[in-house]
PyMOL Python script that loads the backbone (N, CA, C, O; Angstrom):
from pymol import cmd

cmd.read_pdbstr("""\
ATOM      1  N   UNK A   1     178.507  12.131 141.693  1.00  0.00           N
ATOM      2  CA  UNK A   1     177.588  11.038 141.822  1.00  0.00           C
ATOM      3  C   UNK A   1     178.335   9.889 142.486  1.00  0.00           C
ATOM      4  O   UNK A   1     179.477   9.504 142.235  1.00  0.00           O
ATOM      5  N   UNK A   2     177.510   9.435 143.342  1.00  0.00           N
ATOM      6  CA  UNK A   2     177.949   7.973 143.951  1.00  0.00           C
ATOM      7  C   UNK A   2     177.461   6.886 143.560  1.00  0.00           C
ATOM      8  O   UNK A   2     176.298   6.999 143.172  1.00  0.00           O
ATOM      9  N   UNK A   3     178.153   5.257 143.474  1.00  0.00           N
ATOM     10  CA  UNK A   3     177.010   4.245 143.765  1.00  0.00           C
ATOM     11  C   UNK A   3     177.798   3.729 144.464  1.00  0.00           C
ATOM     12  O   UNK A   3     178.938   3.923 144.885  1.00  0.00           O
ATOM     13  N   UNK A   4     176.555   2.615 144.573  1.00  0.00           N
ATOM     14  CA  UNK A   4     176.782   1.832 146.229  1.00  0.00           C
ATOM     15  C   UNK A   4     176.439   0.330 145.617  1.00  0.00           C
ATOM     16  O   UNK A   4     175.536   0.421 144.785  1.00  0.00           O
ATOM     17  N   UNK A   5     176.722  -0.483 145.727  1.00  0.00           N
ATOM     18  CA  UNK A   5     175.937  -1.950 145.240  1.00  0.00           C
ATOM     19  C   UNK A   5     174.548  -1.996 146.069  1.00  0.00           C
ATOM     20  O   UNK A   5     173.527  -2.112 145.392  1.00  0.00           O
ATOM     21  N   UNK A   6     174.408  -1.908 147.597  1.00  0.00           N
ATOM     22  CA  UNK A   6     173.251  -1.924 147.967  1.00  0.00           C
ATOM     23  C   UNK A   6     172.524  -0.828 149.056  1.00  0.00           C
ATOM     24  O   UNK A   6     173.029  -0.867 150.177  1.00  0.00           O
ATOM     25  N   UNK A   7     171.667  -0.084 148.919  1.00  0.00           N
ATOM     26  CA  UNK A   7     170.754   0.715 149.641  1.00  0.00           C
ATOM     27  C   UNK A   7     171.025   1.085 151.326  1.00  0.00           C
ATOM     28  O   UNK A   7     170.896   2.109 151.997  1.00  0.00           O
ATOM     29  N   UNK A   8     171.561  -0.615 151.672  1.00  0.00           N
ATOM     30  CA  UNK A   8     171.959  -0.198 153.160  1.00  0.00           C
ATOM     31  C   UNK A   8     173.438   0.173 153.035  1.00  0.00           C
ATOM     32  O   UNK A   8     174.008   0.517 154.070  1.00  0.00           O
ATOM     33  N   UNK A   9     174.132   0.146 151.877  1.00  0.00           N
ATOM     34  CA  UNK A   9     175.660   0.500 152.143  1.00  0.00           C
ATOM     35  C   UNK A   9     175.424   2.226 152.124  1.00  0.00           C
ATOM     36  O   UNK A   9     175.864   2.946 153.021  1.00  0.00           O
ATOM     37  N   UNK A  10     174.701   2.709 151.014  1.00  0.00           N
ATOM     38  CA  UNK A  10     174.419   4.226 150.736  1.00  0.00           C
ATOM     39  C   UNK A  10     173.754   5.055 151.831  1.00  0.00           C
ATOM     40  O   UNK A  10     173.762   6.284 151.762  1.00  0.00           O
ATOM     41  N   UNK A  11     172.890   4.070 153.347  1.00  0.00           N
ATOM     42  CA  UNK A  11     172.894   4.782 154.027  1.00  0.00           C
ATOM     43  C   UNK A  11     174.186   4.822 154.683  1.00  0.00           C
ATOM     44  O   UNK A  11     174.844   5.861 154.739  1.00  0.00           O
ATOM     45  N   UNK A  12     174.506   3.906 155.099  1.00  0.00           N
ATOM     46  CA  UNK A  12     175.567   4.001 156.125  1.00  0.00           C
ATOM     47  C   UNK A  12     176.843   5.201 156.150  1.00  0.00           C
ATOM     48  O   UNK A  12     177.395   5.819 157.060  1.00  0.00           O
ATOM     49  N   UNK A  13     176.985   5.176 154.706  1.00  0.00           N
ATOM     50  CA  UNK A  13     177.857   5.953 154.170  1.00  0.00           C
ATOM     51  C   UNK A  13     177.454   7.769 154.015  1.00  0.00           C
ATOM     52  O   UNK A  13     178.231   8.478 154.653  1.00  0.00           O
ATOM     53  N   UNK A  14     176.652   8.309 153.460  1.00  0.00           N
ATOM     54  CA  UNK A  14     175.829   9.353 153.196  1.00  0.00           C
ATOM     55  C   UNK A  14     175.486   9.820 154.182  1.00  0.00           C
ATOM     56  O   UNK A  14     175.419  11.048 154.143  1.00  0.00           O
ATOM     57  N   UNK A  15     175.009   8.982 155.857  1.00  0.00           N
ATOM     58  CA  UNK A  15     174.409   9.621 156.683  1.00  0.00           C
ATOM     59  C   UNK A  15     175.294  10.613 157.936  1.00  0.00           C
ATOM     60  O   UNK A  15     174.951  11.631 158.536  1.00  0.00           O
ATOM     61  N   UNK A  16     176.580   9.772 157.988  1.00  0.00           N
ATOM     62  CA  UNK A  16     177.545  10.501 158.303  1.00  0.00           C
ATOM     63  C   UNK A  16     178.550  11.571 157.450  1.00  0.00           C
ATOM     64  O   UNK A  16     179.235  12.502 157.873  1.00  0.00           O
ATOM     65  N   UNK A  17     178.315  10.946 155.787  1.00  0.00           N
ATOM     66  CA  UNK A  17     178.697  12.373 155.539  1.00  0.00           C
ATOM     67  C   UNK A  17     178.419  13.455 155.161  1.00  0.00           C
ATOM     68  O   UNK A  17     179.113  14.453 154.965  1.00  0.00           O
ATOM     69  N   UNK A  18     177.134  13.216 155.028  1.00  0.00           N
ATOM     70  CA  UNK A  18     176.253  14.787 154.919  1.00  0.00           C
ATOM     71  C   UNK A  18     176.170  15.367 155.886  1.00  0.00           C
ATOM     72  O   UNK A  18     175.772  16.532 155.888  1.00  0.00           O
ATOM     73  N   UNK A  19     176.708  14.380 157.576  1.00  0.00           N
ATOM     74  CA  UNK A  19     176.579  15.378 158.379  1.00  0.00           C
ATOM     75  C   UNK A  19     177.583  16.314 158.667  1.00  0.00           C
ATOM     76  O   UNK A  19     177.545  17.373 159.294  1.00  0.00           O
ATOM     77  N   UNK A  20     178.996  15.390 157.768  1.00  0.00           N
ATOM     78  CA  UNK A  20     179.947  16.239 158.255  1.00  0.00           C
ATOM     79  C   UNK A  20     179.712  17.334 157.718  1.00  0.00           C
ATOM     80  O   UNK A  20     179.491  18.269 158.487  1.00  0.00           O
ATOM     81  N   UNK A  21     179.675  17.637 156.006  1.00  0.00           N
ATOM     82  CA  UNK A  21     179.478  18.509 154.991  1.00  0.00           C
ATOM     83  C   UNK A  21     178.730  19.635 155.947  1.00  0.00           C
ATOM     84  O   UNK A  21     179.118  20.777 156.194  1.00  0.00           O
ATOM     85  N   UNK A  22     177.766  19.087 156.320  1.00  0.00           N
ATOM     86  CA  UNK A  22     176.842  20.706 157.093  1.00  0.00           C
ATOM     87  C   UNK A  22     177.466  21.359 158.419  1.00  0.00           C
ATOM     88  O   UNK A  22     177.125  22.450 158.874  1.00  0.00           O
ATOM     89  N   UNK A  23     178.453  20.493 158.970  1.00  0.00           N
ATOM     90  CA  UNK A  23     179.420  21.011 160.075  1.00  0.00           C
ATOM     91  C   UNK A  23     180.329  21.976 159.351  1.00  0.00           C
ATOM     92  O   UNK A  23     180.776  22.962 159.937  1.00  0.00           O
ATOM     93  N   UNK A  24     180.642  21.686 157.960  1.00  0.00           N
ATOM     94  CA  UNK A  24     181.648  22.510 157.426  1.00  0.00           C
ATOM     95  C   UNK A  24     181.064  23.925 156.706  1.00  0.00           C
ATOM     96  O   UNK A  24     180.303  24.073 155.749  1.00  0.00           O
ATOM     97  N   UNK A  25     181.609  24.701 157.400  1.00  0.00           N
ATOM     98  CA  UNK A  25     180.819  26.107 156.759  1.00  0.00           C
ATOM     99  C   UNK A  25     181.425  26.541 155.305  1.00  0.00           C
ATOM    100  O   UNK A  25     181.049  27.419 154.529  1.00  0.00           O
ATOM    101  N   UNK A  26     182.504  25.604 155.219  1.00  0.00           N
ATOM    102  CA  UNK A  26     183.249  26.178 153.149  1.00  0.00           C
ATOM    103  C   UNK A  26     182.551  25.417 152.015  1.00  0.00           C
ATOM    104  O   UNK A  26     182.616  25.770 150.838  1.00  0.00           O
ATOM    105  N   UNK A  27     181.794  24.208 152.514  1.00  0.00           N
ATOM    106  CA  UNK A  27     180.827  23.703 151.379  1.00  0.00           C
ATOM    107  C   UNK A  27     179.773  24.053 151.580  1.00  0.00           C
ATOM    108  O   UNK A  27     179.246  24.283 152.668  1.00  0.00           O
ATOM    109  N   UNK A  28     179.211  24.158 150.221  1.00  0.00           N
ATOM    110  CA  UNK A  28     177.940  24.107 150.021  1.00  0.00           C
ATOM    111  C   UNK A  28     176.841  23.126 150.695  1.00  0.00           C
ATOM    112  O   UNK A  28     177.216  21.954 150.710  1.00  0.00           O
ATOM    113  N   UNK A  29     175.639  23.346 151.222  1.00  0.00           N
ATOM    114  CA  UNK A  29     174.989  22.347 150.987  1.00  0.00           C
ATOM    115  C   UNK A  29     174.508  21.446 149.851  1.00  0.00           C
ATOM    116  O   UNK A  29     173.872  21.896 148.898  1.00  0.00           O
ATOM    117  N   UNK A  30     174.794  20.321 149.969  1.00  0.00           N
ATOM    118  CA  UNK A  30     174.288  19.357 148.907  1.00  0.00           C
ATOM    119  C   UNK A  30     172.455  19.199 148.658  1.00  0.00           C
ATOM    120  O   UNK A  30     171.691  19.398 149.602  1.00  0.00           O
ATOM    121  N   UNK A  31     171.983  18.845 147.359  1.00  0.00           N
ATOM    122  CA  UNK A  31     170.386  18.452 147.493  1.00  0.00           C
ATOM    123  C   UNK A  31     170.802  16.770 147.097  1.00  0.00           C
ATOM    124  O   UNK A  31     171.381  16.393 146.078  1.00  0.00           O
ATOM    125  N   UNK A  32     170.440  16.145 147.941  1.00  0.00           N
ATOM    126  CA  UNK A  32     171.204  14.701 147.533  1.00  0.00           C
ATOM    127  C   UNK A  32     169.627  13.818 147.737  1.00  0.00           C
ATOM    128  O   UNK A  32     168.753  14.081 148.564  1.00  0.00           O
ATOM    129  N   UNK A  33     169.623  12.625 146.608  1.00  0.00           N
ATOM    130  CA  UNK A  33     168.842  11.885 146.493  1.00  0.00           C
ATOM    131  C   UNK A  33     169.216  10.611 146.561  1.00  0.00           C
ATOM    132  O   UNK A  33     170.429  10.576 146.356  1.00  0.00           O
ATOM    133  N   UNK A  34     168.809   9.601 146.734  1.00  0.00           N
ATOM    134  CA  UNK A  34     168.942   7.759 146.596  1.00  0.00           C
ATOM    135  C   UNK A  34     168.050   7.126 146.162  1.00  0.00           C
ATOM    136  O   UNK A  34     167.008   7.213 146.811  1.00  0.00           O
ATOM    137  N   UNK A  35     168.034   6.468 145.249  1.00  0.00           N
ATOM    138  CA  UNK A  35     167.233   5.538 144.097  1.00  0.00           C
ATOM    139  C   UNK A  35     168.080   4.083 144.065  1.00  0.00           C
ATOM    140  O   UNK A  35     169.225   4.213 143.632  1.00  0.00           O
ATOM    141  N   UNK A  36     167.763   2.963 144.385  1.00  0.00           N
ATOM    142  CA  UNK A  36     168.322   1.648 143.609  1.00  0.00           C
ATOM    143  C   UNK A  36     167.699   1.278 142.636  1.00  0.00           C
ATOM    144  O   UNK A  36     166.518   1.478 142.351  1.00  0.00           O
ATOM    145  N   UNK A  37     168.599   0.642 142.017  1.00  0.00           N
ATOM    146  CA  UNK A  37     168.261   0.067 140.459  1.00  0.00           C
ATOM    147  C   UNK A  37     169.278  -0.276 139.968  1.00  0.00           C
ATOM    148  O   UNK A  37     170.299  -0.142 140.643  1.00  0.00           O
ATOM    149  N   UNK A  38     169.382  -0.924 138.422  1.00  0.00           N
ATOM    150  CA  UNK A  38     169.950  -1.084 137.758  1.00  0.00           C
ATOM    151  C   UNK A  38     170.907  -0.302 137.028  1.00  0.00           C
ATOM    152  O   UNK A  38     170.235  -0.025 136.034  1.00  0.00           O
ATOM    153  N   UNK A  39     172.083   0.267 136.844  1.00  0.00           N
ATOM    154  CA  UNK A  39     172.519   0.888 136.001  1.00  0.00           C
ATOM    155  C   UNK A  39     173.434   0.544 134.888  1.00  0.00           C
ATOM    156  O   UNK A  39     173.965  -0.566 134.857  1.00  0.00           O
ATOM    157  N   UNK A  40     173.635   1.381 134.026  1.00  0.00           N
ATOM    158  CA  UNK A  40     174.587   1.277 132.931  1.00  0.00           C
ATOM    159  C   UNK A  40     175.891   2.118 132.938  1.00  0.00           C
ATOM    160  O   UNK A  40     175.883   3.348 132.898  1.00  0.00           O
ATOM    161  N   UNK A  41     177.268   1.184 133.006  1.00  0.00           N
ATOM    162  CA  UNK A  41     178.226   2.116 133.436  1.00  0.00           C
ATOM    163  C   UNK A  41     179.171   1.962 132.004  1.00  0.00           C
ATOM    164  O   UNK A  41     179.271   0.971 131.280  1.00  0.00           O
ATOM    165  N   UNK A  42     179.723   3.101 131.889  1.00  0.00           N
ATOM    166  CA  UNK A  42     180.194   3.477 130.758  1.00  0.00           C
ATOM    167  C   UNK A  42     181.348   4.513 130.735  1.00  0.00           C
ATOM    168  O   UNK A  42     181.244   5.508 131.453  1.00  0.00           O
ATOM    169  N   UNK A  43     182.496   4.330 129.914  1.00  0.00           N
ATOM    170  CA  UNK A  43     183.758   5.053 130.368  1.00  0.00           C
ATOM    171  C   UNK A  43     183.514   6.070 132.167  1.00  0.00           C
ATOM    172  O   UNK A  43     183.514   7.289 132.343  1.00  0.00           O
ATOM    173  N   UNK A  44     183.372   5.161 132.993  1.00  0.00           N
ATOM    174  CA  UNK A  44     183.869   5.890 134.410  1.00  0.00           C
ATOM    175  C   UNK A  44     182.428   6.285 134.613  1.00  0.00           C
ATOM    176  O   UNK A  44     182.196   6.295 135.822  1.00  0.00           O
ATOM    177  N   UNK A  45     181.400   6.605 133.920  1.00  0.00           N
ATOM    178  CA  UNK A  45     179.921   7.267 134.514  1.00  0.00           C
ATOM    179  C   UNK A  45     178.568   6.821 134.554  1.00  0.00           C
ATOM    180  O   UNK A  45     178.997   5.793 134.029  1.00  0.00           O
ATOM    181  N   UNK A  46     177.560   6.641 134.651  1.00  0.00           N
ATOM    182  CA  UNK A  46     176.730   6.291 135.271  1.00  0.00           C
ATOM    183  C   UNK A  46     175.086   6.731 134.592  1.00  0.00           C
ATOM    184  O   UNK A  46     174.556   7.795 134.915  1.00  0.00           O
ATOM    185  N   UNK A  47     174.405   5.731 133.617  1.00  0.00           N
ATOM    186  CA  UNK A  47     173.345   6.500 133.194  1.00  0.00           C
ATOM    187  C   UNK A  47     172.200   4.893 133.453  1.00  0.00           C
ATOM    188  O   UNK A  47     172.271   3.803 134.019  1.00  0.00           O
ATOM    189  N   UNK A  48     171.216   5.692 132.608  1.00  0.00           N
ATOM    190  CA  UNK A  48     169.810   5.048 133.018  1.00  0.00           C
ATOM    191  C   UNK A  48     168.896   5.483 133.691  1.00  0.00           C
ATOM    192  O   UNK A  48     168.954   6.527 134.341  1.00  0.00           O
ATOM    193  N   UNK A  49     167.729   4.571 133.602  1.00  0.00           N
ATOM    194  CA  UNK A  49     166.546   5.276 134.179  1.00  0.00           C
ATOM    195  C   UNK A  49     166.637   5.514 135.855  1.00  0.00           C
ATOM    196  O   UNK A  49     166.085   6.459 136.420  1.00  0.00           O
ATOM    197  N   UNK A  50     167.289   4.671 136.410  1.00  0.00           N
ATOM    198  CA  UNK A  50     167.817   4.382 138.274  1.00  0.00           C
ATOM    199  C   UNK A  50     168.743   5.998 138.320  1.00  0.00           C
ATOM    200  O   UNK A  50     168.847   6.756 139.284  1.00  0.00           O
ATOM    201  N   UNK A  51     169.144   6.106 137.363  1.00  0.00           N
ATOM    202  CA  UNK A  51     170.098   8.024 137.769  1.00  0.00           C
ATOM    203  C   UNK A  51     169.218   8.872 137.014  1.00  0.00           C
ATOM    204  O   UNK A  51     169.266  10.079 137.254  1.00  0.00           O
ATOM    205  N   UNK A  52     168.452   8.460 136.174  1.00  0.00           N
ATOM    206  CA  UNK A  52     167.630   9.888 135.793  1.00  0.00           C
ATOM    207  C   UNK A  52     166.502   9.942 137.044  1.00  0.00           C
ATOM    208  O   UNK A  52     166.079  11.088 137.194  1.00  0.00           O
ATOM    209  N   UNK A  53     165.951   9.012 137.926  1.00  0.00           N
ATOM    210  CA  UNK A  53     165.087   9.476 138.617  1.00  0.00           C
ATOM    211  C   UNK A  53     165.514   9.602 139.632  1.00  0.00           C
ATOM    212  O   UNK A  53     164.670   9.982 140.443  1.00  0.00           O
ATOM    213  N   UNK A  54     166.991   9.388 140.224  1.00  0.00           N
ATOM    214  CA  UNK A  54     167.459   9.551 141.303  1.00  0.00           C
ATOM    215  C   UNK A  54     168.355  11.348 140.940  1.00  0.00           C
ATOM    216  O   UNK A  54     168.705  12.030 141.903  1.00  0.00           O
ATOM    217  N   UNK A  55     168.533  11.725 139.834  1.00  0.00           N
ATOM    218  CA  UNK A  55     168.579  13.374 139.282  1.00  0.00           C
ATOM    219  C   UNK A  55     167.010  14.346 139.169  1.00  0.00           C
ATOM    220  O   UNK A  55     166.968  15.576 139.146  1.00  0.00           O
ATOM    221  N   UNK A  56     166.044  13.595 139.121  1.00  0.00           N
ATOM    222  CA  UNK A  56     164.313  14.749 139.403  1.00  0.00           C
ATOM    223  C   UNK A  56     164.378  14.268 141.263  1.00  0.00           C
ATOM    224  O   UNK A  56     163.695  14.842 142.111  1.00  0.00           O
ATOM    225  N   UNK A  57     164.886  13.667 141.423  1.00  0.00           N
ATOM    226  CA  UNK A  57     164.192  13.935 143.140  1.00  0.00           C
ATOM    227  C   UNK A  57     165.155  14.636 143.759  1.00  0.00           C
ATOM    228  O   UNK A  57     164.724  15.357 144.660  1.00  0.00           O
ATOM    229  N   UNK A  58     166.810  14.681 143.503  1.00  0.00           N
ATOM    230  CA  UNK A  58     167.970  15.683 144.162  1.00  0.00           C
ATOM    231  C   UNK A  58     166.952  16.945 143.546  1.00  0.00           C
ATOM    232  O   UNK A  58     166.495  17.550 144.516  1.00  0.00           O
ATOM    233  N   UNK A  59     166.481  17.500 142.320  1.00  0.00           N
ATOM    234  CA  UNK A  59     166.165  18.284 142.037  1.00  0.00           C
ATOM    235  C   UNK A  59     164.873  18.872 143.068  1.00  0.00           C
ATOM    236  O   UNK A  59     164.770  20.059 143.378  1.00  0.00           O
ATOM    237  N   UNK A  60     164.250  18.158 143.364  1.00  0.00           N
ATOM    238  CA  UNK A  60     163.118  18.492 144.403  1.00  0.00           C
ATOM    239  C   UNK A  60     163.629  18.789 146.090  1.00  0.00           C
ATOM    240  O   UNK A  60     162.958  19.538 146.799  1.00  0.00           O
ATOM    241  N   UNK A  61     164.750  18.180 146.555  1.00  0.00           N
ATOM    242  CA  UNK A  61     165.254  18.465 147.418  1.00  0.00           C
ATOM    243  C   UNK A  61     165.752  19.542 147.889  1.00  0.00           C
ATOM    244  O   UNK A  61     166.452  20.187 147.109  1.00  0.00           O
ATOM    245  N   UNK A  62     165.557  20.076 149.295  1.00  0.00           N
ATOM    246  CA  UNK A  62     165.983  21.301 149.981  1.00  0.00           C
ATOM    247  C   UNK A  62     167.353  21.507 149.930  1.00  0.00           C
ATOM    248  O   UNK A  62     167.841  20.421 149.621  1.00  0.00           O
ATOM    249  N   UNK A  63     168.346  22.444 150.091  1.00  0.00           N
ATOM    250  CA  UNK A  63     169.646  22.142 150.198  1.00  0.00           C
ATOM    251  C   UNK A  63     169.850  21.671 151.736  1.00  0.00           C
ATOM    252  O   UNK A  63     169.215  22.116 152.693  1.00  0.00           O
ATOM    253  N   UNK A  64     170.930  20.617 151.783  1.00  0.00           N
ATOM    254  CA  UNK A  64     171.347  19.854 152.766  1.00  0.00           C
ATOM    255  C   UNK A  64     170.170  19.090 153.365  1.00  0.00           C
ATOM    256  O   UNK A  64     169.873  19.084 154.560  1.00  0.00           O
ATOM    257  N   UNK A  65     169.469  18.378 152.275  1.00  0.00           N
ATOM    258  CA  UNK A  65     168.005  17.669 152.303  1.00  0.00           C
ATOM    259  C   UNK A  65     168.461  16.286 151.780  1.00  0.00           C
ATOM    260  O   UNK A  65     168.915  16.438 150.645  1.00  0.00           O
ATOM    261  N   UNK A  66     168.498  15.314 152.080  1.00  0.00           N
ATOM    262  CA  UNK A  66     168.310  14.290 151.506  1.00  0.00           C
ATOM    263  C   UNK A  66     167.122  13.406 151.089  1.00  0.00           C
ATOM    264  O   UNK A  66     166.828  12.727 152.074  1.00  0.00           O
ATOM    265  N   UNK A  67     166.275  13.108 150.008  1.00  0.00           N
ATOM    266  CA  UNK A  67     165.447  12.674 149.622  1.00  0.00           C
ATOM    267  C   UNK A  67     165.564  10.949 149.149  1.00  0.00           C
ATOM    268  O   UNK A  67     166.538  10.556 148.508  1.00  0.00           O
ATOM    269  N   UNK A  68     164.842  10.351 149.414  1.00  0.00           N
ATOM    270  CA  UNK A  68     164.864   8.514 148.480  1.00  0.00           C
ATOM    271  C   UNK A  68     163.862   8.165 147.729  1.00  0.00           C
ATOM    272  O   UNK A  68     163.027   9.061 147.617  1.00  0.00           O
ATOM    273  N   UNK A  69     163.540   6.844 146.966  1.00  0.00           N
ATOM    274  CA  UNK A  69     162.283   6.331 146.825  1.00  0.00           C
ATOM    275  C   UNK A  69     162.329   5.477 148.091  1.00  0.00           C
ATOM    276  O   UNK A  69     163.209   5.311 148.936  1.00  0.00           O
ATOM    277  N   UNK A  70     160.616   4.798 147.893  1.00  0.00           N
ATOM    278  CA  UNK A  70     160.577   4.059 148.164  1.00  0.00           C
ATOM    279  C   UNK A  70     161.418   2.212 148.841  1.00  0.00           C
ATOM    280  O   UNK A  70     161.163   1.566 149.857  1.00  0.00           O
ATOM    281  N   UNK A  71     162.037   2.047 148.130  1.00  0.00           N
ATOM    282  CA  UNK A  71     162.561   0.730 147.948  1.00  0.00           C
ATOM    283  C   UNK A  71     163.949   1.269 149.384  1.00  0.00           C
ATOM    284  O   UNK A  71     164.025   0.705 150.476  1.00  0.00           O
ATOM    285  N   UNK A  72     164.924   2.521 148.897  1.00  0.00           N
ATOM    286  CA  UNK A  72     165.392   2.778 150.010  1.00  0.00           C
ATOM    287  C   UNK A  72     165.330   3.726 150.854  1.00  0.00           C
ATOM    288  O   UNK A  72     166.291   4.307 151.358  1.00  0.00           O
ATOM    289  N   UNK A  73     164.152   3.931 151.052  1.00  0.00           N
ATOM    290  CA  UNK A  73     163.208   4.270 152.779  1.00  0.00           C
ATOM    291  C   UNK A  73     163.284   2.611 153.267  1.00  0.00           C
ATOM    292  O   UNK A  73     164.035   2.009 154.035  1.00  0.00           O
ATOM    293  N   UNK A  74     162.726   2.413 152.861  1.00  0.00           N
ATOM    294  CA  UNK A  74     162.309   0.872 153.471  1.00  0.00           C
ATOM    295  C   UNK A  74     163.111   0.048 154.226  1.00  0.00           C
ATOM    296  O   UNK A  74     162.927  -0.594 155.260  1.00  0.00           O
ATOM    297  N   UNK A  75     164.645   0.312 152.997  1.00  0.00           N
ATOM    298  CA  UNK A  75     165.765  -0.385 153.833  1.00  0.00           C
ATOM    299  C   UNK A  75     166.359   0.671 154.928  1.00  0.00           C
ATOM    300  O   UNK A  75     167.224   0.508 155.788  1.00  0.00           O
ATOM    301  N   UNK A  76     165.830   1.443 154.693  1.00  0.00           N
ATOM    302  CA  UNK A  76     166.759   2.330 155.809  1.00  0.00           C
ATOM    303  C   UNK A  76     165.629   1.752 157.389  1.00  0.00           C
ATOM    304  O   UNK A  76     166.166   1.398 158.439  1.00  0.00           O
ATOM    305  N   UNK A  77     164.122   1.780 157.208  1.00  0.00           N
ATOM    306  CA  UNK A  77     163.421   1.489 157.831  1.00  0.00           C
ATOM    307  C   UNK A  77     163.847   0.073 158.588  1.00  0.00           C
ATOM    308  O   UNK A  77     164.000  -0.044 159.804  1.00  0.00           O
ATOM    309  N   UNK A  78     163.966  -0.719 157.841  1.00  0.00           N
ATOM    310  CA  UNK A  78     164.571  -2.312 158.024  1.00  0.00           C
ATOM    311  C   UNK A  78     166.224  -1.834 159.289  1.00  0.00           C
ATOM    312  O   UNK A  78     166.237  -1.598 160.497  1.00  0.00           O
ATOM    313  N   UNK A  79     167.106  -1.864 158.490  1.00  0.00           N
ATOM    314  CA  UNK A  79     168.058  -1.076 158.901  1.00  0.00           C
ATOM    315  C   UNK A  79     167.852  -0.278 160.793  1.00  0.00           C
ATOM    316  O   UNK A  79     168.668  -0.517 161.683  1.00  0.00           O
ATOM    317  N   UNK A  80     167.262   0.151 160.885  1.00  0.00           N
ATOM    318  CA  UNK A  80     166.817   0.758 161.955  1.00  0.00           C
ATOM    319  C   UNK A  80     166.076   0.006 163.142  1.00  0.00           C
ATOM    320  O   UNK A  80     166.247   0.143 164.354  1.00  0.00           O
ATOM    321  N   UNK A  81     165.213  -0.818 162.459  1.00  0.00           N
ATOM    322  CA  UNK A  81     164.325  -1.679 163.272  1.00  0.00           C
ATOM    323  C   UNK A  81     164.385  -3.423 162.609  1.00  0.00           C
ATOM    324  O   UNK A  81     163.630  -3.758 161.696  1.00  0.00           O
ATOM    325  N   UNK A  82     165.213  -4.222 163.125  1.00  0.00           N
ATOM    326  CA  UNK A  82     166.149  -5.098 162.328  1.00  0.00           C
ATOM    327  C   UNK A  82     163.881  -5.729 162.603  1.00  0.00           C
ATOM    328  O   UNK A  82     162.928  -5.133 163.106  1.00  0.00           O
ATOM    329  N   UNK A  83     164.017  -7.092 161.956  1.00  0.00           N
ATOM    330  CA  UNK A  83     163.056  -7.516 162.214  1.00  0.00           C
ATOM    331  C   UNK A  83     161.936  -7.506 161.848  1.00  0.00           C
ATOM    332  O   UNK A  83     161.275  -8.470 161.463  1.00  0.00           O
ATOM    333  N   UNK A  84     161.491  -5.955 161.970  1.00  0.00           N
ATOM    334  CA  UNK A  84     160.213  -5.558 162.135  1.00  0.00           C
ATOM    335  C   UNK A  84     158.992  -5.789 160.984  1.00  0.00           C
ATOM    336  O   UNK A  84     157.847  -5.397 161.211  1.00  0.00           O
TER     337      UNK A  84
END
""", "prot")
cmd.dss("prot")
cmd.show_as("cartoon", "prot")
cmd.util.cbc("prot")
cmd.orient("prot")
């Protein structure tokens, strides 16, 4: 599991390396999801409602699929088309 403080750091980061991951034929594909929110961090890990629903949508994901909510589509949308 990763975090990021904000939505546009998790694309920036994730989008180049999921691409490497699928260049590499010894890993697996990942089913990777992104949710912001709030979390609760606790000896080194990561819980709450922001990782339990960002764990049912990796679950819905294709392998080497990346899935989001809402909130970061949007910034990725923003992100892409500064302005708009």
């Amino acid at each position: 599991m990763l975090s990021f403080p904000e939505p546009d750091t998790a694309i920036q980061v994730l989008g180049p390396l999921l691409q490497a991951c699928r260049e590499e034929p010894r890993l697996p594909l990942t089913r990777t999801a992104l949710n912001h929110g709030p979390v609760v961090r606790r000896a080194g890990d990561l819980f709450g409602s922001t990782v339990n629903v960002a764990a049912r949508i990796a679950a819905l994901a294709l392998p080497g699929q990346l899935l989001a909510t809402r909130p970061v589509a949007e910034a990725a949308v923003a992100q892409r088309h500064p302005g708009a």
